[in-house]
C-alpha positions in Angstrom: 111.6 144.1 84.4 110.5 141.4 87.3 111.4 144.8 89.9 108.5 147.1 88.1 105.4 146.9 89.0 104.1 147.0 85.5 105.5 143.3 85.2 103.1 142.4 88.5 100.0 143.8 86.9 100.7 141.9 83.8 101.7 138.8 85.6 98.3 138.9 87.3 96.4 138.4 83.9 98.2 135.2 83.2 99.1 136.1 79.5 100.8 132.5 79.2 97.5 131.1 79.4 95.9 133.4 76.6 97.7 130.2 74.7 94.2 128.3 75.4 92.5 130.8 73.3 94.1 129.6 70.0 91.4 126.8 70.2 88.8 129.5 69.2 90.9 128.2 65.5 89.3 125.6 65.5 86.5 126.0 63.3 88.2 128.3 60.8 90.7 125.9 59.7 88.5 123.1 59.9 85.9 125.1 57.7 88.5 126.1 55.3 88.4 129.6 56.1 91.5 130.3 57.4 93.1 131.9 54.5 90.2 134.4 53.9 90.6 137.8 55.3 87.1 139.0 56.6 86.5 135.6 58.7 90.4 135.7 59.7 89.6 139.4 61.4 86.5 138.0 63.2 88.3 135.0 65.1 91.5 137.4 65.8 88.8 139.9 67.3 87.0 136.7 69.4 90.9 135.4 70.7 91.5 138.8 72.1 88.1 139.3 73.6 88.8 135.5 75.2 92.2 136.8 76.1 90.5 139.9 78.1 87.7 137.8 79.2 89.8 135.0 80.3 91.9 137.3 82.1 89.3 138.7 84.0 87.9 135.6 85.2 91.9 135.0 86.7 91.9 138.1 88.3 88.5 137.2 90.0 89.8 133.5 91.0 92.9 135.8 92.6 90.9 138.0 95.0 88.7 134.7 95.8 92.0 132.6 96.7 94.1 135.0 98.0 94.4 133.2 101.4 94.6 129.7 100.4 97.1 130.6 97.4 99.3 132.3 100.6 99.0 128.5 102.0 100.2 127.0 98.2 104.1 126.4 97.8 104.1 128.2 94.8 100.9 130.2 94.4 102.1 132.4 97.3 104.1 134.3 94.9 101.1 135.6 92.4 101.0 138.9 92.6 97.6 139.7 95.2 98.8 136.4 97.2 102.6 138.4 97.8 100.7 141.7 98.3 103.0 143.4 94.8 99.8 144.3 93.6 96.7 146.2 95.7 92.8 144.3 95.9 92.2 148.0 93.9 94.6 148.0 91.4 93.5 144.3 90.8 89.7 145.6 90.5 90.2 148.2 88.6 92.3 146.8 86.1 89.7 143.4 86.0 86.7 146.0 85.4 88.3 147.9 82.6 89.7 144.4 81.0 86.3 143.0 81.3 84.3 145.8 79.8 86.6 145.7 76.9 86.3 141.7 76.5 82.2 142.1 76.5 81.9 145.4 74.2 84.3 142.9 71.8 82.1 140.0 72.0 79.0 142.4 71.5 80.9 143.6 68.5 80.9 139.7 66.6 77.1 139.2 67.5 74.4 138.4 70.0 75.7 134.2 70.3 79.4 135.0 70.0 78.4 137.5 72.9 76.0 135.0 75.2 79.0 132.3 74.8 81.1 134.9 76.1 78.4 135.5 79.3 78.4 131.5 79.8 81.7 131.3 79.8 81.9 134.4 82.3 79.4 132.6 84.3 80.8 128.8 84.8 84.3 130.8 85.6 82.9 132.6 88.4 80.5 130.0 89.6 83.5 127.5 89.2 85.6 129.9 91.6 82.4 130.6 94.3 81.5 127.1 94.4 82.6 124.4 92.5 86.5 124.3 92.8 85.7 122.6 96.2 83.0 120.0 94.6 84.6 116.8 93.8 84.4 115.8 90.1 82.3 118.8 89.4 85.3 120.8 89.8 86.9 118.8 86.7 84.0 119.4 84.7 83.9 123.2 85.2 87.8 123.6 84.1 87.0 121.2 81.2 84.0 123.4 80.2 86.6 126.1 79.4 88.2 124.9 76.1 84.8 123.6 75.0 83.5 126.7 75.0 86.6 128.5 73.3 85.9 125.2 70.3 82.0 126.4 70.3 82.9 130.4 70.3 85.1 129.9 67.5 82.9 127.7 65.1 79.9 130.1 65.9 82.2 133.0 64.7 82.5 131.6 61.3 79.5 129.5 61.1 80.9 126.4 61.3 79.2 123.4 62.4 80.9 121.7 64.6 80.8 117.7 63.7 79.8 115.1 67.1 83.2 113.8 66.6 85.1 116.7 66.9 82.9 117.9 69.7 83.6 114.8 71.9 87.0 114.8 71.1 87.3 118.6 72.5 85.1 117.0 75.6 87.6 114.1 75.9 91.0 115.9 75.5 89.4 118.9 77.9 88.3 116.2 80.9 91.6 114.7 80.4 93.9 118.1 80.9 91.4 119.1 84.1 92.5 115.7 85.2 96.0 116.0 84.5 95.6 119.4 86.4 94.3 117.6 89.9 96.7 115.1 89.5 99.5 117.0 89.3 98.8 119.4 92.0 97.8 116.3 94.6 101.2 114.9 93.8 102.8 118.5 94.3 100.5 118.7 97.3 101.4 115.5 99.1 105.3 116.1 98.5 105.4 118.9 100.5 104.8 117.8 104.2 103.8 121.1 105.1 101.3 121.7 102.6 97.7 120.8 103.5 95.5 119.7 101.4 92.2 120.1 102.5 93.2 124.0 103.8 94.4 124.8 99.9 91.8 122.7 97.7 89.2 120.9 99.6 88.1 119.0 96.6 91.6 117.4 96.2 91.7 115.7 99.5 88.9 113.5 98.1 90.8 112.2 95.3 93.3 109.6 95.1 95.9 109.0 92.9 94.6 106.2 91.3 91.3 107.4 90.8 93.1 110.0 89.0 95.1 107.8 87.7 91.8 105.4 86.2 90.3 109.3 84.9 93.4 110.2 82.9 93.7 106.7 81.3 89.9 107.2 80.4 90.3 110.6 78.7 93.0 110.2 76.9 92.1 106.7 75.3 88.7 108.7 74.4 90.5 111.4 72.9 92.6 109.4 70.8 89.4 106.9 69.7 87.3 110.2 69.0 89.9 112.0 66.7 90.7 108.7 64.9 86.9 108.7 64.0 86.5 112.3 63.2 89.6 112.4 60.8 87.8 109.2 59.1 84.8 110.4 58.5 85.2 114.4 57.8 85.3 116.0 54.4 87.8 118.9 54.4 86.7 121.6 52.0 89.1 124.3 51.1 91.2 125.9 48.1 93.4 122.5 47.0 96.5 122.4 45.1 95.3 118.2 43.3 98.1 115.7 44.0 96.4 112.7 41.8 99.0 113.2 39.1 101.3 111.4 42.2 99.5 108.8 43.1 98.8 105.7 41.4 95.4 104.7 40.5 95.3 100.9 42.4 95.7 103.0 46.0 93.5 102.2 47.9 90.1 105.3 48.3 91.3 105.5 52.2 94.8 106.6 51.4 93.8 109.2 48.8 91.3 110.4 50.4 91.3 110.5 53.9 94.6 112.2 54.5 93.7 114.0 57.6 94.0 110.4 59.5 97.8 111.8 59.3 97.2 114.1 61.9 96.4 111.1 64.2 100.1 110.0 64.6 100.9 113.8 66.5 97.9 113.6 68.5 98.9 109.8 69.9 102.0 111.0 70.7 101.1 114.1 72.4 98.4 112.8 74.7 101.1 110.1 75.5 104.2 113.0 76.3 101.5 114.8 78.3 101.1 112.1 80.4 104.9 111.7 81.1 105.4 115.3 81.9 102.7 114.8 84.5 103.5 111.1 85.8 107.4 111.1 85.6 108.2 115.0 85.9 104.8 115.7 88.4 103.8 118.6 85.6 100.6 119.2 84.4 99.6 122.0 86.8 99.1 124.7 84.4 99.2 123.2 80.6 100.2 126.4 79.3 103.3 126.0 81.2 103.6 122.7 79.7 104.1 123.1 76.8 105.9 125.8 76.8 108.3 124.2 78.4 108.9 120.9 76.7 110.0 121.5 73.1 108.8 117.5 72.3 105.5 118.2 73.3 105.2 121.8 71.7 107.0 120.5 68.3 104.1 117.4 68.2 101.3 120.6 68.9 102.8 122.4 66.3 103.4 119.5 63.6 99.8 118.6 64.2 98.8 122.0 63.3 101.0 122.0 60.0 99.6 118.7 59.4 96.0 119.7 59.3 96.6 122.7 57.6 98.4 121.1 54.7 95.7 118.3 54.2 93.0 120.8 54.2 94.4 123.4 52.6 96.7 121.6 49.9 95.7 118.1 49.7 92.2 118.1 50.6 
């Protein structure tokens, strides 16, 4: 398989990373539409035009980089930077996959579909421009996944509550952050990397600057879910657990059940931080958490979690 070309032309659209996307879910299971088929079918058709879209934007970043990802230890071996796959086969393939991702978007409506163009927009922009502009750089990868949270509560009509939206703004800034610091330390390991040559903005940062960010974000994070779970109202179909508890509980701890889902989030945003401080991770968050199983198993409790306290215990 890794000796076809096929697997190079799929390697250059990143698939791994479609697993950003799944935050377009947001606002379906937070609306209590997850379960129903027609809504369902609309965010499935929005994570695929992401997927396409997102894809796209990679391919874009590729032909943009190609040099300086020849300089990078381990970018060198993406497919333009090796030379497995042509600049035409990579445009080519980028129109068609882009075409496809906007005639989708166009497809769920006229917002779903100008999203789509922002998001197309900041990518490229971030690529011309901004990946060398200090701090603005971390803002531009950040905007990513708050987009993806907007996208996917416009999809079903959700309105997205301040809380949740500063916690998608806090948990975003703090994996963009997580992303510069781990490539600096990756950077600076390697004697005969250079820094400035392979990402100008990161020769402006320091590690403890980095350091001071990441400790910002994540405290954010944690402080804005922990008011978001308090203060939202799940709505839903609910299977009525009051037959188990007993009357003198107090209202918090029959009613605000989602503050469950804080104890996975906590420990998430803290083994995130290991992986990128201990293990000098954090590079690609995809990659992440695909590869520690502590990490995935908290992102996947948290998502059980929710689910059951909207869906079943409301």
């Amino acid at each position: 398989m890794r000796d076809t070309h096929f697997y190079y032309l799929l390697k250059l659209l990143r698939p791994r990373q479609w697993i950003k996307n799944f935050a377009l879910f947001a606002g379906i299971t937070f609306s209590g539409l997850l379960f129903e088929s027609e809504p369902l079918t609309r965010v499935s058709i929005a994570f695929i035009s992401f997927c396409f879209l997102s894809s796209a934007t990679y391919i874009i970043n590729d032909i943009l980089d190609v040099q300086k990802d020849r300089l990078h230890p381990f970018k060198r071996m993406r497919p333009l930077a090796s030379g497995k796959v042509s600049f035409v086969e990579a445009g080519v393939l980028c129109a068609v996959i882009l075409v496809s991702a906007l005639l989708l978007a166009g497809s769920l409506g006229g917002l779903f579909l100008f999203i789509a163009i922002i998001y197309l927009a900041i990518q490229i922009l971030y690529s011309l421009i901004f990946k060398g502009v200090v701090i603005f750089d971390i803002f531009f990868i950040a905007s990513g996944y708050i987009l993806r949270v907007l996208a996917g509560g416009e999809i079903v009509d959700y309105h997205i509550s301040v809380w949740l939206l500063l916690t998608t703004v806090s948990l975003s800034l703090f994996l963009a952050v997580g992303k510069r610091r781990s490539e600096l330390t990756l950077l600076r390991n390697r004697k005969e990397s250079k820094i400035q040559e392979i990402r100008q903005s990161l020769s402006h940062y320091s590690e403890n600057l980095l350091d001071a960010y990441t400790a910002i974000f994540a405290t954010t994070a944690i402080l804005f879910y922990t008011m978001f779970t308090f203060l939202e109202h799940p709505s839903g179909m609910r299977i009525s657990l009051n037959f188990l508890l007993p009357e003198y509980l107090p209202y918090y701890l029959q009613r605000k059940w989602l503050m469950i889902t804080i104890l996975p989030v906590i420990y998430g945003i803290m083994r995130y931080m290991q992986d990128i401080y201990e293990k000098s991770e954090g590079e690609s968050p995809d990659r992440v958490l695909l590869a520690d199983k502590s990490l995935l198993a908290s992102v996947i409790l948290w998502v059980l979690t929710v689910i059951a306290v909207i869906y079943f215990i409301g």
